[in-house]
C-alpha positions in Angstrom: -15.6 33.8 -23.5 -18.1 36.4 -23.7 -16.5 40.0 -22.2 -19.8 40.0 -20.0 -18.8 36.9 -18.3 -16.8 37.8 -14.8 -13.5 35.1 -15.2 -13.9 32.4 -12.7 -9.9 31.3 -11.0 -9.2 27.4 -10.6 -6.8 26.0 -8.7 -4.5 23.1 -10.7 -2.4 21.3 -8.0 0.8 19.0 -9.5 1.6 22.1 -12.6 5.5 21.3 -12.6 5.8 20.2 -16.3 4.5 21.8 -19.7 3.8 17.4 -20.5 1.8 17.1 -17.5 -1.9 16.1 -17.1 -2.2 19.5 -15.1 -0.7 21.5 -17.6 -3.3 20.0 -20.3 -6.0 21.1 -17.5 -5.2 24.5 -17.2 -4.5 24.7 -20.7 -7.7 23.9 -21.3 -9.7 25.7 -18.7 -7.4 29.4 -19.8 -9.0 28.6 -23.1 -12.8 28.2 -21.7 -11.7 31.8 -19.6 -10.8 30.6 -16.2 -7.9 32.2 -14.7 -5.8 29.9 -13.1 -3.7 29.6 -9.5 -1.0 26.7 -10.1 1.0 25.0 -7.7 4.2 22.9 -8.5 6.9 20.8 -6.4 10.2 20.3 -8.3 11.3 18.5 -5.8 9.3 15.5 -6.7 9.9 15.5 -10.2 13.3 15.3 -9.4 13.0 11.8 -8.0 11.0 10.6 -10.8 12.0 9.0 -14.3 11.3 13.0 -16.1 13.8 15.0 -14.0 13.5 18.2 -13.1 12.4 21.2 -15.6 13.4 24.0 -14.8 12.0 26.5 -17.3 8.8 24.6 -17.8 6.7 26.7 -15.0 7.7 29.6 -16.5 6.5 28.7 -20.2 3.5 27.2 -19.1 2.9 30.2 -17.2 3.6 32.7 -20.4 1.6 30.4 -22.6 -1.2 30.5 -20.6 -1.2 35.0 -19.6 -0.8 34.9 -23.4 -4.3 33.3 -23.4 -5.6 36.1 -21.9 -5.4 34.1 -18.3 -4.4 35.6 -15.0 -2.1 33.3 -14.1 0.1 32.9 -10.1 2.1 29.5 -10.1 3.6 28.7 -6.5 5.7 25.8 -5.5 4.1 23.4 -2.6 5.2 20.7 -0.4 2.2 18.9 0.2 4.3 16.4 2.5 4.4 19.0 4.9 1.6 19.6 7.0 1.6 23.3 6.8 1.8 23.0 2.6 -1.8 23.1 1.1 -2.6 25.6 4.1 -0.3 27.9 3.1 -1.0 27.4 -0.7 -4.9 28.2 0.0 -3.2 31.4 2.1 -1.7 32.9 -1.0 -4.8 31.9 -3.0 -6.7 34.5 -0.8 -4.7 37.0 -1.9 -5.1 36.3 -5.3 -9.3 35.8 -4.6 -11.9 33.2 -4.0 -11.8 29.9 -5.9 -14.4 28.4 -7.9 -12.9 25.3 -9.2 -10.3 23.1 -7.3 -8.5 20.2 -9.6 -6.2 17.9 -7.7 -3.5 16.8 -10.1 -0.8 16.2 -7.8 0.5 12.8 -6.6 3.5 11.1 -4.8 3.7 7.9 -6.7 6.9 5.3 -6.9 6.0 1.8 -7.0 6.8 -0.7 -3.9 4.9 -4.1 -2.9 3.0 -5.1 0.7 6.3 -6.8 1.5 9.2 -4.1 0.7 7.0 -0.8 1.0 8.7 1.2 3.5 6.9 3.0 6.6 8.3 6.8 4.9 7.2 5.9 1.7 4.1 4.7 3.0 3.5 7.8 5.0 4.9 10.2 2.2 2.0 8.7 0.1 -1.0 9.7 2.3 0.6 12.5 3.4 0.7 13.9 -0.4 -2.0 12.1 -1.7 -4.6 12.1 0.5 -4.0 14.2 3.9 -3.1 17.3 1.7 -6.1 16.6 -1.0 -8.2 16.6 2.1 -7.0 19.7 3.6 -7.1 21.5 0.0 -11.0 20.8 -0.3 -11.6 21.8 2.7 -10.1 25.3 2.5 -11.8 25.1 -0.7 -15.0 24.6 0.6 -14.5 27.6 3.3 -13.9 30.2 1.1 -16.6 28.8 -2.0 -18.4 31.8 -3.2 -21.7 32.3 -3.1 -22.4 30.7 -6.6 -20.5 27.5 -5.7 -17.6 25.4 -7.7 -16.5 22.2 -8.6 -14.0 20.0 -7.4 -12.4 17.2 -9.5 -9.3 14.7 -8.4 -7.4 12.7 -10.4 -7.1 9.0 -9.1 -6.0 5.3 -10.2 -7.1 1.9 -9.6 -3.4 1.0 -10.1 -3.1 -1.4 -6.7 -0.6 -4.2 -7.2 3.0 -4.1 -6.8 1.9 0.0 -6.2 0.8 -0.3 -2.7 1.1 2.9 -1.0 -0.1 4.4 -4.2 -3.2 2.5 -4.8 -3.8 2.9 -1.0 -3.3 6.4 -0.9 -5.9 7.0 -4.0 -8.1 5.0 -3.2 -8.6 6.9 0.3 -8.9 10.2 -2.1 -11.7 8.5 -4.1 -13.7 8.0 -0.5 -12.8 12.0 0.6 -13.7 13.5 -2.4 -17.5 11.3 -2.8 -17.9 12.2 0.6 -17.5 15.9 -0.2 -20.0 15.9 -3.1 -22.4 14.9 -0.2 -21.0 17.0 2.4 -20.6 20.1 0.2 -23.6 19.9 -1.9 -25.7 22.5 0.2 -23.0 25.1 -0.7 -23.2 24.2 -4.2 -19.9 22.3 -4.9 -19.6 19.4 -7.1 -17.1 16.6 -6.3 -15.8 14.0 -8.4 -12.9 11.7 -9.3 -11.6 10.7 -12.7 -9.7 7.6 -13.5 -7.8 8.9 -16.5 -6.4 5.0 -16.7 -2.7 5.0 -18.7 -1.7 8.5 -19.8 1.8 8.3 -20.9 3.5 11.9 -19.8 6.9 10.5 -19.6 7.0 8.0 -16.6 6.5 5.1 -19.2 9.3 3.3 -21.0 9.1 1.4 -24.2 8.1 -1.9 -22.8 5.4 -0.6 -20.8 4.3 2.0 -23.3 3.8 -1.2 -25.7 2.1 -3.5 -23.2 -0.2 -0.9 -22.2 -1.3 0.0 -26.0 -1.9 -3.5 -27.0 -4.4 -3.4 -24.3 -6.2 0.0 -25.2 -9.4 -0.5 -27.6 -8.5 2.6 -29.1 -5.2 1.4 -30.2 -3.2 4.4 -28.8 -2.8 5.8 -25.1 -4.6 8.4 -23.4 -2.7 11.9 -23.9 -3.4 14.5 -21.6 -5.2 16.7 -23.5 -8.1 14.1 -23.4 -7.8 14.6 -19.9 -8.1 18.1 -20.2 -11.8 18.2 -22.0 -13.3 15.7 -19.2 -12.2 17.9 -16.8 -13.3 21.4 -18.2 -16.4 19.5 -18.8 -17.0 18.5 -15.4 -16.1 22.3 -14.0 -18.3 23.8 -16.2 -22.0 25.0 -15.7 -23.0 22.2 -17.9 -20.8 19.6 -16.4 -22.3 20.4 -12.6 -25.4 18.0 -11.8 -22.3 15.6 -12.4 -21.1 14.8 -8.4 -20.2 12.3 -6.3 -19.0 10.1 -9.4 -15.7 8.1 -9.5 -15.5 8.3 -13.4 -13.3 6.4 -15.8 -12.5 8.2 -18.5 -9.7 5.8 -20.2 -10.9 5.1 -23.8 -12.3 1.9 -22.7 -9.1 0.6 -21.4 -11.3 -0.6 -18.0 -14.0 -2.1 -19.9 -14.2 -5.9 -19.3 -11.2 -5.9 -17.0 
């Protein structure tokens, strides 16, 4: 980045693990010179198939200042009401935002039949009350240039019901908002990543999920990554309202 450029921050919800989909974002948008406000829940990780890493915050968070980023990583309970409030509180402190990018998700899998009422209101609690709430702090404090917002989503329904249900209420918040938020210059999209194997697949699923990939290998994150820098750039802004799959043509005739 040019020195005369003034360093933009970004917000990257769900930054818990260095093998993350988040952590490819920020990598990715230190590198284009944003400086970066992070938010992580170990908590969550701790019920998935990963585990819980405990150091990986704090080597993102080196790898990144070594970048040349200014870098704050906080933990958030987005199931909590009071969570992306108080996250956007601290981001004050740290100054205004002019990218927000939603990685963060509840996600276990459960049918119409056996899906709990705590699971089902963990899901839209995380998924899509909080997302809400963080765009609209977002959109309060926008600078006077504008910013970009960009959520990650899934068209994963079946067998994943408060999941699919959950994201697909996103998708409708966050095409509203590039309507809704347009006048004060934001842009507002969703990406659909389709299957980007961070750790939560196993061998089986890894292989079923391949064979059906054009490409012949799965998404990684880092593909991820350039969509999304893309989309917060200056270049990537006439792009809004847009639920975009960016899958390497794993949706294509399906």
């Amino acid at each position: 980045m040019p020195e005369s450029m003034e360093r933009k921050t970004a917000l990257v919800t769900g930054v818990g693990r260095t093998a993350g989909i988040g952590a490819a974002v920020a990598r990715r948008l230190a590198t284009d010179g944003w400086d970066l406000l992070l938010s992580y829940w170990q908590d969550y990780d701790a019920r998935m198939p990963w585990g819980v890493q405990p150091d990986d915050v704090g080597i993102l968070t080196a790898e990144l200042q070594a970048s040349g980023a200014t870098v704050n990583s906080f933990p958030a309970d987005f199931e909590d009401p009071t969570g992306a409030d108080g996250l956007m509180a601290r981001a004050a402190v740290v100054g205004p935002l002019s990218g927000l990018v939603l990685s963060h998700c509840q996600s276990t899998d459960s049918s119409i039949l056996d899906t709990t009422l705590e699971n089902f209101d963990r899901h839209f609690a995380v998924n899509t009350r909080a997302s809400w709430q963080l765009i609209a702090a977002f959109a309060r404090q926008i600078p006077g240039d504008g910013g970009a917002i960009l959520a990650l989503t899934s068209d994963h329904t079946g067998h994943n019901l408060p999941y699919g249900a959950s994201k697909g209420a996103l998708d409708r918040i966050v095409i509203a908002a590039a309507r809704e938020l347009g006048p004060l210059g934001i842009s507002s999209n969703v990406l659909n990543p389709g299957p980007v194997d961070t750790g939560w697949m196993d061998d089986a699923t890894r292989a079923e999920l391949t064979s059906l990939q054009p490409t012949g290998r799965l998404g990684m994150p880092v593909d991820v990554a350039g969509v999304a820098a893309f989309l917060l750039s200056p270049a990537g802004r006439w792009v809004s309202g847009q639920l975009i799959k960016a899958d390497g043509g794993f949706s294509a005739d399906r």
